[in-house]
N, C-alpha and C positions, 0 to 999 in steps of 0.2 A: 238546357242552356245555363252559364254559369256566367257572373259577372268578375273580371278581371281589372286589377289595375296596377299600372306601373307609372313609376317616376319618370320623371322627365332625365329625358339621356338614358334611359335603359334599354337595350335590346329586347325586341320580341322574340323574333326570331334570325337565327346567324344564317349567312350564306353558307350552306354545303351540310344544312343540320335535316336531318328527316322531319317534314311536315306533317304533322297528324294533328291539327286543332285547327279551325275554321273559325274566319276572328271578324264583328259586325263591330265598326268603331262608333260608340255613345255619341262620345265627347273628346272631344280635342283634339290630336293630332298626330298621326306617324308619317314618320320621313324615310321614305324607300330609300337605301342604298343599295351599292353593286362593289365589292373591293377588283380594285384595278389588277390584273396578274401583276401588269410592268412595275408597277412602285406601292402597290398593297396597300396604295390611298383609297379612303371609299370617295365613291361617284356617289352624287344626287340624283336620285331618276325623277323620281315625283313626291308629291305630298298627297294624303291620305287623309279626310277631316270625316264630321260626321256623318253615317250612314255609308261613305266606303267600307267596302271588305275585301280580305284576301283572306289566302290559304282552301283557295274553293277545290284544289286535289287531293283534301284529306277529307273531303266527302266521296271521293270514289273510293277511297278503301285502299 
């Protein structure tokens, strides 16, 4: 396990990027988006704070 950190307004991960890190959030906060095909606006899906995690299908390999 490795500890990561990024600034506020940075990307984790992009839409359409191959997933291969599985990420447990410490502290603070990430904000799901979704970009819209029809005007390439990102969507708000959810927020993410401590103890959420995503990227749980780059543990299948």
């Amino acid at each position: 396990m490795e500890e990561i950190h990024f600034e506020d307004g940075e990307f984790i991960v992009r839409q359409g990027a191959r997933g291969d890190t599985f990420f447990i959030i410490s502290s603070g906060k990430v904000n799901v988006t979704q970009e819209d095909s029809a005007n390439q606006e990102p969507t708000h899906i959810r927020e993410l704070t401590r103890g959420d995690w995503f990227g749980e299908k780059a543990l299948q390999g």
